[in-house]
C-alpha positions as CSV (number, residue, x, y, z in Angstrom):
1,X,0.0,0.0,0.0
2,X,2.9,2.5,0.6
3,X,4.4,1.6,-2.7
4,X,0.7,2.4,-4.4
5,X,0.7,5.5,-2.7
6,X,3.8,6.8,-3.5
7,X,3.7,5.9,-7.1
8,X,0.1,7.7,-7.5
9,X,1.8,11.0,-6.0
10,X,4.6,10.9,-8.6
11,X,2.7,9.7,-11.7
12,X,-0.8,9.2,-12.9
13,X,-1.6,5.2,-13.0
14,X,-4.8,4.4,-14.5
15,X,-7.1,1.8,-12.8
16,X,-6.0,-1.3,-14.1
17,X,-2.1,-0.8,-13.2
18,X,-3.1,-0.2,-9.8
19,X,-5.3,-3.3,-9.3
20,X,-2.6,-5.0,-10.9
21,X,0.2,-4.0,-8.7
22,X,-1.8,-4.0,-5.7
23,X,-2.6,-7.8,-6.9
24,X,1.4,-8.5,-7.1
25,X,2.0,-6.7,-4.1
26,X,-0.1,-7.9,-1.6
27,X,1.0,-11.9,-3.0
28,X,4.3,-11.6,-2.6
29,X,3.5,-10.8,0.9
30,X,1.8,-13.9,1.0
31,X,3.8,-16.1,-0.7
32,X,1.9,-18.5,-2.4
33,X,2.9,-22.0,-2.4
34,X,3.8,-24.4,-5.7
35,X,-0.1,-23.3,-6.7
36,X,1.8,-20.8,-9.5
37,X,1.9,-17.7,-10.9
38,X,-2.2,-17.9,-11.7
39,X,-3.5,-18.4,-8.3
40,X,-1.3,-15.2,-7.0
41,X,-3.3,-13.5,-9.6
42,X,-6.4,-14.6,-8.4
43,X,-6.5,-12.1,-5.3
44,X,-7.2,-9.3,-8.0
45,X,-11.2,-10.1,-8.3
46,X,-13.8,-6.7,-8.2
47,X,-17.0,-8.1,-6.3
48,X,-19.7,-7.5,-9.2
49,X,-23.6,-7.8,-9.0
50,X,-25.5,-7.9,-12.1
51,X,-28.9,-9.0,-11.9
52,X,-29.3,-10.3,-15.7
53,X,-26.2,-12.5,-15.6
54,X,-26.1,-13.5,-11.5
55,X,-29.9,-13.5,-10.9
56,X,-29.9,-17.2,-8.8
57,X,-26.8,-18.5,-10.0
58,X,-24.5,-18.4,-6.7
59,X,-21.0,-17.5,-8.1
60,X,-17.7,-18.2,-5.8
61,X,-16.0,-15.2,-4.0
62,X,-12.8,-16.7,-5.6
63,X,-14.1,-16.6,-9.2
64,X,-16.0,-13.6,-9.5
65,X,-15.1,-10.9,-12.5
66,X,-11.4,-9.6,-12.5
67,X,-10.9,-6.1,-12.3
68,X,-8.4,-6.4,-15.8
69,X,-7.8,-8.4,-18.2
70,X,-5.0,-9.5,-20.2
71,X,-6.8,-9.5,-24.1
72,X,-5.3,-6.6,-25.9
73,X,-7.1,-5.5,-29.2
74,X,-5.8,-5.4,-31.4
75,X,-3.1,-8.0,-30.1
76,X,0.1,-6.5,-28.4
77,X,2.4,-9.3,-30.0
78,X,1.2,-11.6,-32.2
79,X,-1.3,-10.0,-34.9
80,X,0.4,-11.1,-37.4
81,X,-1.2,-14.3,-36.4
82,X,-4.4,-13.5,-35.7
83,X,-7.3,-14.6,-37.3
84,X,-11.4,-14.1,-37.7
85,X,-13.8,-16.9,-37.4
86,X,-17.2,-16.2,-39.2
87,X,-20.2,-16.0,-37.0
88,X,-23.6,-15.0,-37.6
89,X,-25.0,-11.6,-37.8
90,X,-21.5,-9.8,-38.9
91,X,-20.0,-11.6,-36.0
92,X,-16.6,-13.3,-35.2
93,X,-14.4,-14.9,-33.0
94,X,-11.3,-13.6,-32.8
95,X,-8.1,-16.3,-32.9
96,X,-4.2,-16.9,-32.6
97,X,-2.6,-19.4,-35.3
98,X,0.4,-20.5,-35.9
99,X,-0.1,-21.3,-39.7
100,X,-2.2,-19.7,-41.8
101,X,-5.7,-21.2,-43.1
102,X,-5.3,-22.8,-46.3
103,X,-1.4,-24.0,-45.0
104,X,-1.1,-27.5,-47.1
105,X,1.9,-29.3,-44.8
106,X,-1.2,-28.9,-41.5
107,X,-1.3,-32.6,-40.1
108,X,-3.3,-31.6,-36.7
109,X,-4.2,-28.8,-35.1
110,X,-4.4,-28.2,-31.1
111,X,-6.6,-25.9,-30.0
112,X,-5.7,-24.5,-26.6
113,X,-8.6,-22.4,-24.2
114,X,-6.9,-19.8,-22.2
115,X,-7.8,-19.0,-18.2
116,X,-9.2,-16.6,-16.2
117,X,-6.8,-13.7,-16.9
118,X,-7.7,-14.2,-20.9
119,X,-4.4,-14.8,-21.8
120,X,-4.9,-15.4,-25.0
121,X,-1.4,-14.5,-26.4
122,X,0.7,-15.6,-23.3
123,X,-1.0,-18.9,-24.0
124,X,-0.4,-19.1,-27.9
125,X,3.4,-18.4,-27.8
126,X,3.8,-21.5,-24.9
127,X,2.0,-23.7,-27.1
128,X,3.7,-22.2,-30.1
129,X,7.2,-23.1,-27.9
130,X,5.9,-26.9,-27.0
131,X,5.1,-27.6,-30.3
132,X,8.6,-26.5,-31.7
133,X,9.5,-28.8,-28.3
134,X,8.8,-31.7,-31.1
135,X,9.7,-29.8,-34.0
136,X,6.8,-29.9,-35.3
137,X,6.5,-26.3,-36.5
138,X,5.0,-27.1,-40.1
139,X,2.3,-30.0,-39.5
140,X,1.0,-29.2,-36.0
141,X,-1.2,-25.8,-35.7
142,X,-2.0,-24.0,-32.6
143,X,-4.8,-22.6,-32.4
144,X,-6.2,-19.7,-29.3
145,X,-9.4,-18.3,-29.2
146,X,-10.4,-15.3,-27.0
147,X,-13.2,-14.7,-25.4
148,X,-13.2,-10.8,-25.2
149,X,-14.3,-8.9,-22.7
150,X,-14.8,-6.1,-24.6
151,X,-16.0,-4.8,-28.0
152,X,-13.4,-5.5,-30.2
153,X,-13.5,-5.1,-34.4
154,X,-12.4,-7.1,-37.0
155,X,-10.0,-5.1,-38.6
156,X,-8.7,-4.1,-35.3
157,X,-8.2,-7.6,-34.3
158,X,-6.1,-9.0,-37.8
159,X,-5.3,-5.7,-39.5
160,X,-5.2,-4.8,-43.0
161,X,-5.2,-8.9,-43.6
162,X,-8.6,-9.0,-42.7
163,X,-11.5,-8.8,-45.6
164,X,-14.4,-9.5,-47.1
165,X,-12.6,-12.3,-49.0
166,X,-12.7,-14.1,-45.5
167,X,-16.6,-14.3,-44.8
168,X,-15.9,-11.5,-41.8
169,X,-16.7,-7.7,-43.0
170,X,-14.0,-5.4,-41.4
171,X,-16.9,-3.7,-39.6
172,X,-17.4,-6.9,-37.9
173,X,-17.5,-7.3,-33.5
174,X,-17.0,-10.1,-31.4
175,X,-19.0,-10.8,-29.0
176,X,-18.1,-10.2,-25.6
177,X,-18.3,-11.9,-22.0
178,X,-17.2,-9.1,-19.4
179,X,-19.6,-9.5,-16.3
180,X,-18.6,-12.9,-14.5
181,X,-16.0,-15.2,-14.9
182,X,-18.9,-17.9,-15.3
183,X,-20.7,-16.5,-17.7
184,X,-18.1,-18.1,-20.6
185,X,-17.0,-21.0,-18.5
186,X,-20.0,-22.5,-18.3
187,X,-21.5,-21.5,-21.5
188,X,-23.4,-18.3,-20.6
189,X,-24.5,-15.9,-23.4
190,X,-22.5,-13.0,-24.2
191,X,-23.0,-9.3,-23.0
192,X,-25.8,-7.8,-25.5
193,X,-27.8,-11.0,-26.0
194,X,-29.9,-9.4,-28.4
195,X,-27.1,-8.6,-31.0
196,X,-26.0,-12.4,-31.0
197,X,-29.4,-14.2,-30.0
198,X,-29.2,-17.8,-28.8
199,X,-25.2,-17.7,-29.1
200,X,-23.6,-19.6,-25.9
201,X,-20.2,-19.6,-25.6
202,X,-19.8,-23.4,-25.9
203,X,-21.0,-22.8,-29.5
204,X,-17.3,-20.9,-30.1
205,X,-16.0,-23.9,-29.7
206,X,-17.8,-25.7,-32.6
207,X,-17.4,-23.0,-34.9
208,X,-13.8,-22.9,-34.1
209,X,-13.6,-26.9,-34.8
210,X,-15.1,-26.4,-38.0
211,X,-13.2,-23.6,-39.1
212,X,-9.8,-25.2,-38.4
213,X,-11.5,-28.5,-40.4
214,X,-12.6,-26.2,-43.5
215,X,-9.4,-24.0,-43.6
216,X,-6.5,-26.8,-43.4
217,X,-6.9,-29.0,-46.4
218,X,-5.1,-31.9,-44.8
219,X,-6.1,-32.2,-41.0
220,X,-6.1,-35.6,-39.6
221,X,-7.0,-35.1,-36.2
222,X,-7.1,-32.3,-33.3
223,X,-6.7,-31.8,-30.3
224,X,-8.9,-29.5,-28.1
225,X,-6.9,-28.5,-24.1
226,X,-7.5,-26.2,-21.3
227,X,-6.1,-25.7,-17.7
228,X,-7.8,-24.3,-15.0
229,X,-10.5,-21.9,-16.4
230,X,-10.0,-23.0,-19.5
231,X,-10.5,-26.7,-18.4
232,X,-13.8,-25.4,-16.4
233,X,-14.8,-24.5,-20.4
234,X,-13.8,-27.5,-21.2
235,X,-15.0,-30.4,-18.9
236,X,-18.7,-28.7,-19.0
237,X,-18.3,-28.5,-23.0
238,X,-17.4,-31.9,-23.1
239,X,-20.3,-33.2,-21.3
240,X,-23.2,-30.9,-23.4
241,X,-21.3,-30.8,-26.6
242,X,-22.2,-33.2,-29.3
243,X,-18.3,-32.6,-30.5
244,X,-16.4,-35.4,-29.5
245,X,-18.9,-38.2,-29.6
246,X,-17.4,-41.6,-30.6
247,X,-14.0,-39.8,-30.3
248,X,-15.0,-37.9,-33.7
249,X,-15.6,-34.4,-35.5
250,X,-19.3,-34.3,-36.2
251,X,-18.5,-32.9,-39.5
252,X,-15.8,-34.6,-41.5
253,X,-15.2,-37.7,-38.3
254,X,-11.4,-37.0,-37.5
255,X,-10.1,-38.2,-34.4
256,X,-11.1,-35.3,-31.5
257,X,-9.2,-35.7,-28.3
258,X,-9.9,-33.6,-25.2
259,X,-7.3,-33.1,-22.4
260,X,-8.0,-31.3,-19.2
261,X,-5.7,-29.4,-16.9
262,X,-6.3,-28.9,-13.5
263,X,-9.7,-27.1,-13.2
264,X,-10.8,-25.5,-10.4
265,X,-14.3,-26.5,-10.4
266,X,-15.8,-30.1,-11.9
267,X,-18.2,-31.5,-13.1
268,X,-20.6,-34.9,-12.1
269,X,-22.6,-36.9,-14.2
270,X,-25.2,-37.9,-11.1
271,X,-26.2,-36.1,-7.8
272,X,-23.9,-38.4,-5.5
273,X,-20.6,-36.5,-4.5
274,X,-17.9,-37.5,-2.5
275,X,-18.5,-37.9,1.6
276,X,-16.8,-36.2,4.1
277,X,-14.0,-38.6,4.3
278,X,-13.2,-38.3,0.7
279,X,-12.2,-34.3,1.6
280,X,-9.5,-34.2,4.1
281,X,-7.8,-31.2,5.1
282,X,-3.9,-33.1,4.4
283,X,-2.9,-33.8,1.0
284,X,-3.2,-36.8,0.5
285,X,-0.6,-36.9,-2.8
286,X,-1.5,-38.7,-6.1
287,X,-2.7,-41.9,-5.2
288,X,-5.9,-40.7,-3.3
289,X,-8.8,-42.5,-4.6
290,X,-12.1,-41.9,-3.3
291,X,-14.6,-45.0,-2.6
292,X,-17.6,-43.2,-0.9
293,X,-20.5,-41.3,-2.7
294,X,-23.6,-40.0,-1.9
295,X,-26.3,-37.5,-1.8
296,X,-25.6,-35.0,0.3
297,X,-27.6,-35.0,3.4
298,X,-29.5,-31.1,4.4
299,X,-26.3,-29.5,6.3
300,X,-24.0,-30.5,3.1
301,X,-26.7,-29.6,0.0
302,X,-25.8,-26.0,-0.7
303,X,-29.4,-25.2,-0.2
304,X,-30.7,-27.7,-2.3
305,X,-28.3,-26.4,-5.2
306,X,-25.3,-28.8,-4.8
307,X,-26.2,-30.7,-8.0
308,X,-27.6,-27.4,-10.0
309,X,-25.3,-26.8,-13.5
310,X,-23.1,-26.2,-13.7
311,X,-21.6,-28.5,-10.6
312,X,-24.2,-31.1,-12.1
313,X,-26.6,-32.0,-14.4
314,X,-29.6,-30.0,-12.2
315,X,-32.0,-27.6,-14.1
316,X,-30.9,-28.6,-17.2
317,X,-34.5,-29.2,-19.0
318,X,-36.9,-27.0,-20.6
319,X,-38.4,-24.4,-18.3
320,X,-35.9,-24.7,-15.5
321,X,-34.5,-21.4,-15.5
322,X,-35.7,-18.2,-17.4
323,X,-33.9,-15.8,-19.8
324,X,-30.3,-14.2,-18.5
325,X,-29.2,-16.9,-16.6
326,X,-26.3,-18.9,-17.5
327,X,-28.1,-22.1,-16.7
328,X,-30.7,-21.0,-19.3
329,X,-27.9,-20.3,-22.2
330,X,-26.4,-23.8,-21.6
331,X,-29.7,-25.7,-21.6
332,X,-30.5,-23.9,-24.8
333,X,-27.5,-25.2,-26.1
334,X,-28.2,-28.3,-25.2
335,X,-32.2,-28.8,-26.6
336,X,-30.6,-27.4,-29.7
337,X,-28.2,-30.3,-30.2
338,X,-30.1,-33.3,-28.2
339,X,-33.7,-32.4,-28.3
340,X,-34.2,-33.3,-25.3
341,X,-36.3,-31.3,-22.5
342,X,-37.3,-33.3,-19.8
343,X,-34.8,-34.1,-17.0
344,X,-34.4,-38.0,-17.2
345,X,-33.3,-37.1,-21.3
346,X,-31.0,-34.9,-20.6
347,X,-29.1,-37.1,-18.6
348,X,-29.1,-40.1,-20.4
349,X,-28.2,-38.0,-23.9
350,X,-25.3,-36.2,-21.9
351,X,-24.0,-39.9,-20.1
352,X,-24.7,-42.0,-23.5
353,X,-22.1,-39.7,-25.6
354,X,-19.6,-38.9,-22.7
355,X,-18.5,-42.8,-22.8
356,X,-17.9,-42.5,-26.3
357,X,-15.5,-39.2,-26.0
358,X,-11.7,-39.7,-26.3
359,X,-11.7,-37.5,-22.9
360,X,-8.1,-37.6,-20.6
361,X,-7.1,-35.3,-17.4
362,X,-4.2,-33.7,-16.4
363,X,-3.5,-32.7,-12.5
364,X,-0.9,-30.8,-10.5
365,X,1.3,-32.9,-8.3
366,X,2.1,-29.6,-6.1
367,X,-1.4,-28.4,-6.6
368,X,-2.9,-28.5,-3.6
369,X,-3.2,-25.5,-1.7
370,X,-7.0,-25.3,0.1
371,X,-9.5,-23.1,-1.9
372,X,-11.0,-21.7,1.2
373,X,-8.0,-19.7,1.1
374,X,-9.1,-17.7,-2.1
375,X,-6.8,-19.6,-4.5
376,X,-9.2,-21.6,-6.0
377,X,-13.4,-21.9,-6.3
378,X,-14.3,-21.9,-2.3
379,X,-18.2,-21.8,-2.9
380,X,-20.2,-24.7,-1.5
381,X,-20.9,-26.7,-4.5
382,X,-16.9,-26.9,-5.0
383,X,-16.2,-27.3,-1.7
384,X,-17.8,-30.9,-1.9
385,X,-16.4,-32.3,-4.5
386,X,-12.3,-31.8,-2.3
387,X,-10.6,-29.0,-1.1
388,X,-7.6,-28.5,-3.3
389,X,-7.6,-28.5,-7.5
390,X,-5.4,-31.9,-7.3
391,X,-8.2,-34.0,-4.4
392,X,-11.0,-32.4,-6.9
393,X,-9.0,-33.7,-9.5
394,X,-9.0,-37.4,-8.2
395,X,-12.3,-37.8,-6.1
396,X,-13.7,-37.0,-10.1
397,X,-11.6,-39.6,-11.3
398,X,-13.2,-41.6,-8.5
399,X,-16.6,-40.6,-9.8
400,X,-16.3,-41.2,-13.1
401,X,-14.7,-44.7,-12.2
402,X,-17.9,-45.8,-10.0
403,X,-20.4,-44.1,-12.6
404,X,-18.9,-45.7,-15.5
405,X,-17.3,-48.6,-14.6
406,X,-17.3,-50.2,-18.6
407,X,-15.7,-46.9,-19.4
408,X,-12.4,-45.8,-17.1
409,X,-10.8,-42.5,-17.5
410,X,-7.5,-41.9,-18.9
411,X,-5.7,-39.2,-16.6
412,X,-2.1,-38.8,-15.4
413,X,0.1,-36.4,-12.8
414,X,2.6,-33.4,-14.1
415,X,5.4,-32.7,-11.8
416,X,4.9,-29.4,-10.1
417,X,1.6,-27.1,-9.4
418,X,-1.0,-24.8,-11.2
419,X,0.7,-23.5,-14.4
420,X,-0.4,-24.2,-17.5
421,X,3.2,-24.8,-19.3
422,X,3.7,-27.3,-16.8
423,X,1.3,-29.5,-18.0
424,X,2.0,-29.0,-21.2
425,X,5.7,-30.0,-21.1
426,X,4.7,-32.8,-19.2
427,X,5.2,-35.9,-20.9
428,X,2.0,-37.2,-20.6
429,X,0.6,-34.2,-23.0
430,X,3.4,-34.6,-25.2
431,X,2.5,-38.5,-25.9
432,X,-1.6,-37.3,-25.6
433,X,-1.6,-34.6,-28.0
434,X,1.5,-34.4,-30.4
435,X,1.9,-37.1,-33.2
436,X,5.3,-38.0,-31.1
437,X,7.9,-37.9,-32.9
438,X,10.4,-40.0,-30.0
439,X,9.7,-43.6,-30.1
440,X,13.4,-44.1,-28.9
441,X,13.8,-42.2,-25.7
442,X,11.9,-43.0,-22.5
443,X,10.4,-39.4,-20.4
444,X,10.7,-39.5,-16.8
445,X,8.4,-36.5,-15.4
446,X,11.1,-36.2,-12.9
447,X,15.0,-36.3,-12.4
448,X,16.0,-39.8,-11.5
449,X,17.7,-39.4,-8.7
450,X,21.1,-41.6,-9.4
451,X,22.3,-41.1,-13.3
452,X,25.9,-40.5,-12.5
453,X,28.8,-37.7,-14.1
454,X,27.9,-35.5,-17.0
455,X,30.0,-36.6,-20.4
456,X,28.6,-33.1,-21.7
457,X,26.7,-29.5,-20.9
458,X,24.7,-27.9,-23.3
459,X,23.2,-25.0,-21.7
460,X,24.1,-21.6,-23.6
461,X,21.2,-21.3,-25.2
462,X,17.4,-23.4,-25.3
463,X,17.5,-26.1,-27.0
464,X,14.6,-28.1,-28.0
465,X,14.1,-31.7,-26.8
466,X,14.5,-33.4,-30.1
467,X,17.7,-30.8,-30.2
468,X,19.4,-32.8,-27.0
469,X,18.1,-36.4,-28.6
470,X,20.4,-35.8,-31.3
471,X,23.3,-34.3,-29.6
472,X,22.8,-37.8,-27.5
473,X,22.5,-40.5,-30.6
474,X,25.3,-38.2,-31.8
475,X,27.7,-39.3,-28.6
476,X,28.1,-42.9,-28.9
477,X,28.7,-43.1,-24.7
478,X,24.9,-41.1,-24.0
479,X,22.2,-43.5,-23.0
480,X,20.8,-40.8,-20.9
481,X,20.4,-37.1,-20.3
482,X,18.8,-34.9,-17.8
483,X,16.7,-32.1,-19.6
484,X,14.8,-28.9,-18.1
485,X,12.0,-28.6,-20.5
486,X,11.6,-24.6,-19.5
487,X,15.2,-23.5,-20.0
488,X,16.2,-26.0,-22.4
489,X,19.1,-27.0,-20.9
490,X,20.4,-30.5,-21.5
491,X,23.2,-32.8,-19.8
492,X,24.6,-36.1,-21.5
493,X,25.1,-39.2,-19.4
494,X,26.9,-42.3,-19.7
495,X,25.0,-44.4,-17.5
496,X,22.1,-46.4,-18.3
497,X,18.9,-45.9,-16.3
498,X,16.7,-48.7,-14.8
499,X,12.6,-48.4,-15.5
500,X,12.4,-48.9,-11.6
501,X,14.8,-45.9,-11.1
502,X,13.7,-44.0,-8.0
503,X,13.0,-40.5,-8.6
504,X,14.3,-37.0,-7.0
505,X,11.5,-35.7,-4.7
506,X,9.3,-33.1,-5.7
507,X,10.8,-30.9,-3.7
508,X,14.4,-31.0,-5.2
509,X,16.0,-28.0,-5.9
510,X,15.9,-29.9,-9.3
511,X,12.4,-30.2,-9.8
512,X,11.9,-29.0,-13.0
513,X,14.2,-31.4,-14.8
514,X,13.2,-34.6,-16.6
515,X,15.7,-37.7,-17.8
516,X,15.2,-39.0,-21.3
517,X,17.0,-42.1,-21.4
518,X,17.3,-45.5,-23.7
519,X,16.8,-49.3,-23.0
520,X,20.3,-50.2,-22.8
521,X,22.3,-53.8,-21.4
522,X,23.1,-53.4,-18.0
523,X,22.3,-51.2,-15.0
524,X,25.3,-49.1,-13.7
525,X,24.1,-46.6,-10.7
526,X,26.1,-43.7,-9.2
527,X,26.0,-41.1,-6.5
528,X,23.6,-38.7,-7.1
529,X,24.8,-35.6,-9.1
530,X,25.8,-32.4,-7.9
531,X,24.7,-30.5,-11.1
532,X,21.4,-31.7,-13.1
C-alpha cells in the first residue's frame, strides 16, 4: 500500500495498473505456495452484482469478474497471427494461429482455451514453444481463441489482412463476455444477447472446430486442451457438446481428443458426490482414490443447489431457469443439439455420448493449496467435490470410475503445481496430443535421482528436446540425459537408467528437470549428481 501511494503522488496510473500492482503486491507478501503464478493472480477479483447475468446463479467469491484483463485488441504481439472466425450476424471470434488457413503441410491442429486472466497470447506463444519442443513447426497448428471482454472489431483484431474475402466484414465485432468469470465458463450468453441471439459460448468452440477442419486441407485429427478456467470451459463443453462423440468431428469424423488441466471446479454426471471422508484437510498426494458417494444429506446440500449446472446436471430441462441466466444459455445449447427437455433425457443423452469421447485429465502434483483460502473456487458446491484443485481432480476420477465402470478415464500427474506450461511440457501431454515424434527415448516426469557424471553440458542457449536427442544419438557413450524442459538446458550421461529408477522428490531444488533415457544392457548406478 505504501508503494501504491507513493507511485500515484509521482505519476498518474490508470485503474488497471493499480489493481494490478496491488494484486502482485499484496501476494508476494503472502507467498503462495507451488499453486503458480495464476493463483497469485487470483487475489485481484472486483466483487460485481449484475442482476441479468447473477440472478440465482450463486458465483464463488474466488471466481468472480477480474478487475483487468490480459486480451489486448488489437493484439500486443502476435497480430500477425491472428485470425477471424465467421459468425452469424457480422460476428466473429477472434483467434491466434500458428499457420495460416489454407497451409497445405497442416497434419493436426491443437486448439488451446486460455484462463481466467484471458491470456490469449501468453497462451499461444507457450504452445507455439511446446510444439517446436517436437519440431513440429509445419504440421502441428495451434490454435487460441479469446473470449473478449470487450468490444473489439475485425480489422482491429487481424489488421489490414482482414476482408471481405474471408466471410468477416472489417466492420465486424466479437462478441463479448465481461460480467462474470462464469458466464463463458460455463456456456453463458455474451453481454448484449440481443445482438448475438441464442449464441452460448460453448457454441465458439464448434465453430472454431469447423473452421480449423474447412481451412487446413489436410487435418487428420485435433486436439482441443485447457487448464484451470480454461478446463472449467472444457470439462462442462465436453459433457453438453455433441463434438467429440465416438472420439470424432461431427463434420468430416477426425479423431477429436480432449485433455483437461487442472480445473478449479468439476463436473458430475449424477447427484452423488464424494463424503466427508473423501475431503481431508492433508494432502493426501497422487494416489488418493475416493470409494464413498452419496447424496448430500440437508447441512452438506448447498441449499438444495449442490447438483444445480453447472456442478451437475440440475436444471438442465426446458423451463428450468428463465432468460439471463447462465443455466438457461447452456440448456439452450443443449435442446438445440439433443432435443431433449425433460430431465431424465437430458441425462441419459449427456451420459450415453460422454463414454464415447476420447476425454483424458491432467492434475498438478504440487497443486494442492486449500480453496477456502481464495486460490481456488471456495463456494459450496466446489467445496464438496475436495478442497484442493489436485483432491478435486482425483475424487472426479473416483466418480467417473464408479459411474462408468465399462468406461475408465485416462488421466495422469505433471510434476509441479497450477501453471499451465507445466502441464504441457509434461510428458503425458506430449504423448496425448503431439503425433510423437520420440519412439526411442523414455520421459521421466522427474530427475532420476542416481544417473551418474555428466559426459557433456549444453546449456548456452534453449535447445529443443529433439535438439538434445540428437546431440545424445550423436555421442556414442549417451544412453541418458537430464533435460529442463523450461530453460532448455540439457546434460549427457553415460550411464544407463533402470525403468524402476527412483526418482528426486518433488521438492528437489531440481524439480523442474526430466531424464530422457534409452533401453540399454546393463544397469550401472552412481552417487547422485551435484549439477542436473
Amino acid at each position: 500500500r505504501r508503494v501504491l501511494r507513493t507511485l500515484a503522488r509521482s505519476m498518474v496510473l490508470n485503474s488497471r495498473l493499480i489493481a494490478c500492482l496491488a494484486c502482485l503486491i499484496s501476494n508476494v507478501a503472502a507467498a503462495p505456495n507451488a499453486g503458480g503464478q495464476e493463483n497469485s493472480l487470483l487475489q485481484a477479483h472486483a466483487v460485481v452484482s449484475d442482476s441479468e447475468i447473477m440472478a440465482d446463479e450463486h458465483i464463488s467469491q474466488h471466481e468472480q469478474e477480474w478487475s483487468w484483463s490480459l486480451f489486448y485488441c488489437p493484439p500486443r504481439w502476435h497480430q500477425k497471427r491472428a485470425h477471424t472466425v465467421p459468425l452469424a450476424h457480422d460476428s466473429y471470434v477472434p483467434v491466434l494461429a500458428s499457420l495460416p488457413p489454407g497451409t497445405e503441410t497442416v497434419e493436426s491442429a491443437i486448439i488451446a482455451v486460455h484462463g481466467a486472466p484471458r491470456e490469449a497470447e501468453g497462451l499461444f506463444g507457450d504452445m507455439v514453444k511446446v510444439i517446436r519442443h517436437q519440431q513440429k513447426d509445419d504440421s502441428i497448428v495451434a490454435i487460441v481463441p479469446a473470449f473478449a471482454d470487450k468490444a473489439c472489431s475485425a480489422a482491429a483484431w487481424s489488421g489490414s489482412r482482414n476482408s471481405d474475402t474471408t466471410g468477416v466484414p472489417n466492420d465486424a465485432q466479437t462478441p463479448y463476455w465481461g460480467k462474470v468469470l462464469r458466464q463463458w465458463m460455463f456456456g453463458g450468453g455474451p453481454d448484449h444477447r440481443e445482438r448475438h441471439p441464442g449464441l452460448s459460448s460453448f457454441d465458439i468452440l464448434d465453430k472454431i472446430i469447423d473452421w480449423v477442419q474447412s481451412n487446413y486441407p489436410n487435418i487428420e485429427k485435433l486436439v482441443v486442451t485447457g487448464f484451470s478456467a480454461g478446463a472449467q470451459y472444457l470439462i462442462r463443453w465436453a459433457a453438453l457438446s455433441p463434438e467429440g462423440a465416438r472420439g470424432v468431428t461431427r463434420s468430416l469424423g477426425l479423431p477429436l481428443r480432449i485433455i483437461i488441466g487442472s480445473p478449479s471446479t468439476v463436473f458430475y454426471f449424477s447427484e452423488e458426490r464424494p463424503t466427508s471422508d473423501c475431503s481431508p484437510h492433508q494432502d493426501q498426494g497422487p494416489y488418493w482414490s475416493c470409494d464413498s458417494f452419496s447424496v448430500p444429506g440437508p447441512d452438506r446440500d448447498c441449499d438444495s443447489k449442490w447438483d444445480r449446472y453447472g456442478f451437475g446436471l440440475g436444471g438442465l430441462h426446458e423451463g428450468a431457469s428463465s432468460p439471463g441466466h447462465i443455466r438457461y444459455d447452456a440448456n439452450q445449447y443443449l435442446l438445440n443439439h439433443s432435443g431433449a427437455t425433460r430431465s431424465s433425457d437430458v441425462s441419459k443423452w449427456v451420459r450415453d455420448r460422454w463414454v464415447t469421447k476420447d476425454v483424458r485429465f491432467l492434475f498438478g502434483l504440487l497443486d494442492t493449496k486449500d480453496c477456502s483460502a481464495g486460490v481456488c473456487s471456495d463456494d459450496c458446491e466446489a467445496m464438496l467435490t475436495g478442497r484442493n484443485r489436485l483432491q478435486r481432480g482425483l475424487n472426479l476420477i473416483s466418480h467417473l470410475k464408479w459411474e462408468f465402470p465399462d468406461s475408465q478415464p485416462i488421466w495422469g500427474i505433471f510434476n509441479r503445481g497450477h501453471h499451465h506450461l507445466n502441464a504441457y511440457l509434461s510428458h503425458h501431454f506430449t504423448v496425448w496430443a503431439l503425433p510423437y515424434a520420440n519412439t526411442k527415448y523414455k520421459v521421466t516426469d522427474r530427475l532420476v535421482a542416481y544417473i551418474g557424471p555428466t559426459r557433456s553440458s549444453h546449456d548456452d542457449r534453449f535447445y529443443a528436446a529433439w535438439e538434445c536427442m540428437e546431440k545424445c544419438d550423436q555421442d556414442l557413450g549417451c544412453n541418458s540425459f537430464s533435460y529442463n524442459p523450461f530453460k532448455g538446458h540439457c546434460y549427457l550421461k553415460d550411464l544407463c537408467v533402470d525403468p524402476q529408477s527412483s526418482l528426486m522428490s518433488p521438492d528437489s531444488d531440481l524439480h523442474e528437470y526430466q531424464t530422457y533415457w534409452n533401453q540399454c544392457l546393463g544397469k550401472l548406478v552412481g552417487p547422485p549428481p551435484e549439477q542436473p
